[in-house]
C-alpha positions in Angstrom: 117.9 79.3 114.6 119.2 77.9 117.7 120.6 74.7 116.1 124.3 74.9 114.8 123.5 73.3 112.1 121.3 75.7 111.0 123.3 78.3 111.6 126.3 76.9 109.7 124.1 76.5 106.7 122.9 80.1 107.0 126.6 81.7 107.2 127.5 79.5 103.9 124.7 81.1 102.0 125.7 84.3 103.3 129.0 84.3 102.0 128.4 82.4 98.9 125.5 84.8 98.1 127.4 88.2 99.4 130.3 87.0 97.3 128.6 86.8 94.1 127.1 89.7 94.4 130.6 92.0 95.5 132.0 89.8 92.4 129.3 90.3 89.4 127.6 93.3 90.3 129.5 95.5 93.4 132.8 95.3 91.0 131.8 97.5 88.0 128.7 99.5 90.1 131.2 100.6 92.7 133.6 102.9 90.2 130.7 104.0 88.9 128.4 105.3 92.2 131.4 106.8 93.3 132.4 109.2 90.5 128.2 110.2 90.8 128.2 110.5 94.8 131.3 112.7 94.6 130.3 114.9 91.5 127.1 115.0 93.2 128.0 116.8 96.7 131.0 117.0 99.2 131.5 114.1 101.4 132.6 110.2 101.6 131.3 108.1 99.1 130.4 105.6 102.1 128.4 106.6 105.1 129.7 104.5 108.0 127.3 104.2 111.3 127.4 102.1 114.0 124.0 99.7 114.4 123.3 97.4 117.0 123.8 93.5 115.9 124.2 90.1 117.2 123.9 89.9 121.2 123.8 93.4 121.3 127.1 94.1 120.1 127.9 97.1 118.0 129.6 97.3 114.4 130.0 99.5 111.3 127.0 99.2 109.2 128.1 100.5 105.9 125.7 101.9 103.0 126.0 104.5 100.2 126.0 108.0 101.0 122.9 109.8 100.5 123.1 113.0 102.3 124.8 115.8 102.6 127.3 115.9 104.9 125.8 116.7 108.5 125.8 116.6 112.7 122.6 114.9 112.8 123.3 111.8 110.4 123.6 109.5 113.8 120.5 111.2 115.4 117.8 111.9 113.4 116.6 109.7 110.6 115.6 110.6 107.3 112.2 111.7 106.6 110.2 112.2 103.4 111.4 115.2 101.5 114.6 115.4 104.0 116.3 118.3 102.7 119.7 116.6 103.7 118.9 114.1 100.8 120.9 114.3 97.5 119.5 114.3 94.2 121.7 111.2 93.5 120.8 109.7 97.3 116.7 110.0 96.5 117.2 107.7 93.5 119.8 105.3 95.8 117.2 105.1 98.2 114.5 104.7 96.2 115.5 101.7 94.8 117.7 100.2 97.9 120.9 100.5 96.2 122.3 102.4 98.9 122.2 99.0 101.2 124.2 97.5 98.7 127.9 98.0 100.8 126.2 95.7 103.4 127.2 92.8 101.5 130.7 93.5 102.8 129.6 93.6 106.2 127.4 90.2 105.3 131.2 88.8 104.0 132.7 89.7 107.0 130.0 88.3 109.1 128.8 91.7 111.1 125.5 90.8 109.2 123.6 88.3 107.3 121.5 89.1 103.8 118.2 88.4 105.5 117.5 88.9 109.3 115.9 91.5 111.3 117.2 94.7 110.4 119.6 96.4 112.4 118.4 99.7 114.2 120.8 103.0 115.4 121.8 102.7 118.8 119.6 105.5 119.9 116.8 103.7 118.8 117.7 100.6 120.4 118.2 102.3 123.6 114.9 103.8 123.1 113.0 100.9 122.5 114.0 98.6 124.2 113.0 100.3 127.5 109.0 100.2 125.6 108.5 97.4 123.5 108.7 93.7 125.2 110.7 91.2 123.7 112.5 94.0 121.8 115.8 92.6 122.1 115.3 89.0 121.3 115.8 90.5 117.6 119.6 90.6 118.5 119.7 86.5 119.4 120.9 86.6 115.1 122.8 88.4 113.1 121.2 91.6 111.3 120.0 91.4 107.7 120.1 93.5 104.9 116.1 92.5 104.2 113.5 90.9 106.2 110.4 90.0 107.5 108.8 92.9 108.5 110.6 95.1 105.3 109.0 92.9 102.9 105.9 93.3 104.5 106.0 97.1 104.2 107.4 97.7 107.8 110.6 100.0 106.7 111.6 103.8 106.3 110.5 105.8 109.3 109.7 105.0 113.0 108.1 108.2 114.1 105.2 106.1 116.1 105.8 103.4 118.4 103.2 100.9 116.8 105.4 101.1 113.4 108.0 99.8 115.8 106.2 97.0 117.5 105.1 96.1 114.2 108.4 95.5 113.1 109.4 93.7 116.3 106.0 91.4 115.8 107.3 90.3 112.2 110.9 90.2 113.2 109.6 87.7 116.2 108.0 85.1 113.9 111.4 85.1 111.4 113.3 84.1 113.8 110.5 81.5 115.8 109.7 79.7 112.4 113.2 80.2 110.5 113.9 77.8 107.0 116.0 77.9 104.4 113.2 78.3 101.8 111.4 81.2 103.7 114.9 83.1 103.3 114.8 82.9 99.6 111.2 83.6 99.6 112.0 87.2 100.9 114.9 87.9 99.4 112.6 87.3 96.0 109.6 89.7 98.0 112.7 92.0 98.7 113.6 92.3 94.5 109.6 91.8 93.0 107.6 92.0 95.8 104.4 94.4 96.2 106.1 96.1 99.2 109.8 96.0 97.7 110.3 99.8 98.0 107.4 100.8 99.9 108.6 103.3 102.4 112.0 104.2 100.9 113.0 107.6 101.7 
């Protein structure tokens, strides 16, 4: 992905892509989610959190809410049968449709719908001190699916080989990067064996 070119043609897929789906399917699901997320338990329909993204700079990643309210939302990640989970947030997360807000940050370009995904800064801090070539991830934008997701690398990184995994996968994305191999996972992403492996 270092030819401009490439790039270019990458951002107009975003937005023509993150566009359509904000337009056909974010219009009448959004209404709806909320009146369910708020009904559900007390809090903002949107968690906001800030993820590390393209050279290494920070932004608002933005997803459904899916816990309860809590200190630790920006510290500790959610694990399986995480008693801060809603009712409402199990099925959201389940089935990935609490990603789906990152199409706005996809619109605005904070992300891109298929890149390596984009980590809390604790865990960014963390490792990149242990893993090598750990921030080379951050030479593209962040994606809402890819490589390594697809692949049934997602949910929980209590060990650090689930990490280097991730990094591994993420590493040959963005080495052997084509236009086709994007659509490809975004397909894996929907239908694919490993679509919601994982999903807490």
């Amino acid at each position: 992905l270092d030819d401009l070119t490439l790039r270019l043609k990458k951002r107009a897929f975003d937005v023509v892509f993150s566009s359509a789906v904000i337009l056909f399917i974010f219009s009448w699901l959004l209404p709806l989610l909320s009146i369910i997320i708020k009904l559900n338990s007390k809090g903002p329909v949107f968690f906001v959190q800030q993820r590390t993204g393209i050279n290494n700079k920070t932004f608002n990643c933005i997803k459904f809410r899916t816990m309860k309210v809590n200190q630790e939302a920006d510290t500790k990640q959610a694990v399986k049968n995480d008693n801060r989970i809603t009712s409402i947030g199990n099925f959201l997360r389940k089935y990935n449709i609490d990603e789906l807000p990152q199409f706005f940050n996809v619109l605005v370009g904070n992300m891109s719908v298929v890149g390596p995904r984009p980590h809390m800064l604790k865990h960014t801090e963390q490792y990149s001190a242990l893993i090598e070539y750990y921030k080379v991830r951050h030479f593209v934008k962040p994606g809402i699916t890819g490589w390594a997701q697809v692949n049934g690398y997602r949910g929980l990184t209590d060990e650090l080989w689930k990490m280097q995994k991730r990094v591994e996968y993420d590493m040959e994305y963005l080495e052997n990067w084509n236009f086709l191999w994007d659509i490809k996972i975004i397909v894996m992403t929907l239908i694919g064996k490993n679509a919601y492996k994982n999903a807490m």
